[in-house]
PDBQT receptor file of N, H, CA, C and O in Angstrom, charges set to zero:
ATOM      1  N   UNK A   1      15.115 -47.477 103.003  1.00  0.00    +0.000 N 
ATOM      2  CA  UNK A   1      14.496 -48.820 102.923  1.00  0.00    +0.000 C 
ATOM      3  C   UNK A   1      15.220 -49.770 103.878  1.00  0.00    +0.000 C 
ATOM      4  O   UNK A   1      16.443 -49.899 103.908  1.00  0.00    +0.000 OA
ATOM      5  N   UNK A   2      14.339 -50.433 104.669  1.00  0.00    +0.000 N 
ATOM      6  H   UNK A   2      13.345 -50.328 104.645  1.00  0.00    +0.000 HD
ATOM      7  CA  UNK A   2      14.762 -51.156 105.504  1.00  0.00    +0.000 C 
ATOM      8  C   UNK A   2      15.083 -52.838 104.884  1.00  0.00    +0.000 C 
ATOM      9  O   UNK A   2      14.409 -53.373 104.005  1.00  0.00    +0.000 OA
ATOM     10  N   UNK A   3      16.130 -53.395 105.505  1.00  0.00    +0.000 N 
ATOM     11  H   UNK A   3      16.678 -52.960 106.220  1.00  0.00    +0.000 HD
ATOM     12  CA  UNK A   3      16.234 -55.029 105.519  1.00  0.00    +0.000 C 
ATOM     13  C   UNK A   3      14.924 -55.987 105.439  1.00  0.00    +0.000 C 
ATOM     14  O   UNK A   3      14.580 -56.853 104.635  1.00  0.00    +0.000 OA
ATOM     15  N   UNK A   4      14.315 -55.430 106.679  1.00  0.00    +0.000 N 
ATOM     16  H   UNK A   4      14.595 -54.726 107.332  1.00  0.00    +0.000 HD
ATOM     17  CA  UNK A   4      13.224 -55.773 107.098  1.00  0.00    +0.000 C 
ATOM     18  C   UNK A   4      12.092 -55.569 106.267  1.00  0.00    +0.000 C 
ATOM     19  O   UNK A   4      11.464 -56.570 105.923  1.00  0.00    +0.000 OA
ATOM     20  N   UNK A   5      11.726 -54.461 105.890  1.00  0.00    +0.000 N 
ATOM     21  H   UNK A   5      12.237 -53.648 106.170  1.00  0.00    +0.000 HD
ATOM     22  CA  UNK A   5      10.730 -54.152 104.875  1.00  0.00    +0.000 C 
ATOM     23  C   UNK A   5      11.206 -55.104 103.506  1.00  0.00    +0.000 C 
ATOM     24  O   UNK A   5      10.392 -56.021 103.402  1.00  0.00    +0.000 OA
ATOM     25  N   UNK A   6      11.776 -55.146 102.923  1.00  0.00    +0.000 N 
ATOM     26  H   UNK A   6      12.437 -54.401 103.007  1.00  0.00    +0.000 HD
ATOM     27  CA  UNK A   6      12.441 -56.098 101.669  1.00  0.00    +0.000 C 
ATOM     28  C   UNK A   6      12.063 -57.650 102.129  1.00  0.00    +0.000 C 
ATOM     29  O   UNK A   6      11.113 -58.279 101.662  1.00  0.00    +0.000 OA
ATOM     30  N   UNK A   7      12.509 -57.889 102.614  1.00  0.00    +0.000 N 
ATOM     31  H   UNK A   7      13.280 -57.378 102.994  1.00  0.00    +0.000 HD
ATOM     32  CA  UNK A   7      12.165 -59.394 102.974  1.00  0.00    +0.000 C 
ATOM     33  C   UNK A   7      10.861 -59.652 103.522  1.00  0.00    +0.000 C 
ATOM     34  O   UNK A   7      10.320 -60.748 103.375  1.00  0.00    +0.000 OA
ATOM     35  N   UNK A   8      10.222 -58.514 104.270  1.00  0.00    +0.000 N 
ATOM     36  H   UNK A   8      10.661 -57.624 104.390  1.00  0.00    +0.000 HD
ATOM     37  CA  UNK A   8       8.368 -59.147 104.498  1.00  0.00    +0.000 C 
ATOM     38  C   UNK A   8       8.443 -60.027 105.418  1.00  0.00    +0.000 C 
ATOM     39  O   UNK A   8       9.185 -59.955 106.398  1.00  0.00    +0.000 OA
ATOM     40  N   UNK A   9       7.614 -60.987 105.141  1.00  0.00    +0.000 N 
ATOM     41  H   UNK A   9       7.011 -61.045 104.345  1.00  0.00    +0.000 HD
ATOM     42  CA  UNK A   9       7.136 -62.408 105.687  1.00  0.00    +0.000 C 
ATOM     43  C   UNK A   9       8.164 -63.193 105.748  1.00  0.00    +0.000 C 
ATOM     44  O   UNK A   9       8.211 -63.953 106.714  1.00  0.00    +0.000 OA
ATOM     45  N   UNK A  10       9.290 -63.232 104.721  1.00  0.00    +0.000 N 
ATOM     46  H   UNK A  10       9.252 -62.614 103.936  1.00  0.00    +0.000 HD
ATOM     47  CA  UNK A  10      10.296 -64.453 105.158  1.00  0.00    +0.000 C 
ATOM     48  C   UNK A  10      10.966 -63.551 106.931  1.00  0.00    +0.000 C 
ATOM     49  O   UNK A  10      11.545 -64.006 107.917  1.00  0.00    +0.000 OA
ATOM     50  N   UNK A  11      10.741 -62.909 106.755  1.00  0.00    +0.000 N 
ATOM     51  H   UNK A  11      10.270 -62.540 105.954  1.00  0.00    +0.000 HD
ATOM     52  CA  UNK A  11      11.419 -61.976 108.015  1.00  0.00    +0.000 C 
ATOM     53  C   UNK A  11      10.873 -62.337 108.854  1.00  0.00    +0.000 C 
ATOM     54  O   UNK A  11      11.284 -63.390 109.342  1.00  0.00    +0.000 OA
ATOM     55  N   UNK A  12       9.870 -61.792 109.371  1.00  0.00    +0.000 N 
ATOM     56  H   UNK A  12       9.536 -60.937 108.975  1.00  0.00    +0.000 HD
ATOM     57  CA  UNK A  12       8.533 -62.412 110.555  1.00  0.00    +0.000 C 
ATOM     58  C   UNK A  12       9.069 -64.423 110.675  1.00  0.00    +0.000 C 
ATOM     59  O   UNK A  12       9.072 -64.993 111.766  1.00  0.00    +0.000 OA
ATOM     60  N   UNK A  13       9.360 -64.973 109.676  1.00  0.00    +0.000 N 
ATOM     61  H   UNK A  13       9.357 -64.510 108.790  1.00  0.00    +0.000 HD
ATOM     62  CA  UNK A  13       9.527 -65.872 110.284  1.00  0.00    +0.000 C 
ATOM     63  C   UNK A  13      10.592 -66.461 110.385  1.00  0.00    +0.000 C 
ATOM     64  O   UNK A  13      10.439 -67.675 110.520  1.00  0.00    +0.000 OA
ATOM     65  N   UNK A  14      11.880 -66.033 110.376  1.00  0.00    +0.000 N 
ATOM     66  H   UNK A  14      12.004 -65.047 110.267  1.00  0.00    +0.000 HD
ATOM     67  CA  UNK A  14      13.006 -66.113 110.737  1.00  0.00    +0.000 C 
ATOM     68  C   UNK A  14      13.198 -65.759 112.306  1.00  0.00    +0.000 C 
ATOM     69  O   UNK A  14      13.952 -66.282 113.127  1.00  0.00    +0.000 OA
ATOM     70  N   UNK A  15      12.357 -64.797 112.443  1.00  0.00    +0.000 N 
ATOM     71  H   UNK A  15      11.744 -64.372 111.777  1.00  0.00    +0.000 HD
ATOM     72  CA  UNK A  15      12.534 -64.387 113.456  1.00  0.00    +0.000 C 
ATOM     73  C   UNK A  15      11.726 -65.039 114.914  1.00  0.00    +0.000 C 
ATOM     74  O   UNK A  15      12.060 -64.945 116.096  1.00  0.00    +0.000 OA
ATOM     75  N   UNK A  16      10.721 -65.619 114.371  1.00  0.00    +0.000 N 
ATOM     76  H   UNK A  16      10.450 -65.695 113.412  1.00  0.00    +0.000 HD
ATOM     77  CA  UNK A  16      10.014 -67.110 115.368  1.00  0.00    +0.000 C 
ATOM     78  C   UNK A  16      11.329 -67.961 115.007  1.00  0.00    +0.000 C 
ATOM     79  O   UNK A  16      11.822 -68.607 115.932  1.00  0.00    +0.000 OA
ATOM     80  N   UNK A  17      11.860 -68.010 113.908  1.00  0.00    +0.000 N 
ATOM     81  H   UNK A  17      11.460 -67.485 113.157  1.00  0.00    +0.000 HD
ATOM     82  CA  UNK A  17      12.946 -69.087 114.471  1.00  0.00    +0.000 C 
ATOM     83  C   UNK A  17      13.654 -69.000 115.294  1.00  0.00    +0.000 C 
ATOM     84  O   UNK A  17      13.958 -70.027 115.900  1.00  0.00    +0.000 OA
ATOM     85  N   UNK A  18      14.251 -67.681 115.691  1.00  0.00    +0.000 N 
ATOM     86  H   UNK A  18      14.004 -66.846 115.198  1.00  0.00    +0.000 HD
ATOM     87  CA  UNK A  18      14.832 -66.914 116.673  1.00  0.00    +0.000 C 
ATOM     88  C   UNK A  18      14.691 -67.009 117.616  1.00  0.00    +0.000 C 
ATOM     89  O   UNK A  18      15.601 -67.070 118.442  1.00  0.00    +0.000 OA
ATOM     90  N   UNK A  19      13.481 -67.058 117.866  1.00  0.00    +0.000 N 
ATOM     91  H   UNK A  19      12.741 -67.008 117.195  1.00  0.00    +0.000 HD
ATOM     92  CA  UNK A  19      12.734 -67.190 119.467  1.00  0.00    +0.000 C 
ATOM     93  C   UNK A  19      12.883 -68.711 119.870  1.00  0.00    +0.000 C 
ATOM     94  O   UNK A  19      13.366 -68.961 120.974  1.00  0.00    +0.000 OA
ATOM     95  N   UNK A  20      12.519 -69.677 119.089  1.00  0.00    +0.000 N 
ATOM     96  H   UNK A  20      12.126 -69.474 118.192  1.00  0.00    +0.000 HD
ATOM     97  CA  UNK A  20      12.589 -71.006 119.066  1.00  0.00    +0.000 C 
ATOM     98  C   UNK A  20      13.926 -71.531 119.327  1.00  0.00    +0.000 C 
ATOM     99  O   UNK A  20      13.969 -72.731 119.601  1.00  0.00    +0.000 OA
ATOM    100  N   UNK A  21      15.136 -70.821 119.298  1.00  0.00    +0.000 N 
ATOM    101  H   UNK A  21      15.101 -69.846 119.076  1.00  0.00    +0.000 HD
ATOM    102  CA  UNK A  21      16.431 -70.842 119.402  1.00  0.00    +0.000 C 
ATOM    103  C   UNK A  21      16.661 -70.169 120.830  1.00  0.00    +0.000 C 
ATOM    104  O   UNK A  21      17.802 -70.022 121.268  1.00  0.00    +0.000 OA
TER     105      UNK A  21
């Protein structure tokens, strides 16, 4: 099981925050 899989959607958008950074 991934990090990623567990968290879903809060993930996907952490990760536009990322980009936005």
């Amino acid at each position: 099981l991934n990090y990623n899989q567990l968290t879903g959607i809060p993930s996907t958008a952490f990760q536009g925050l990322t980009k936005l950074t």
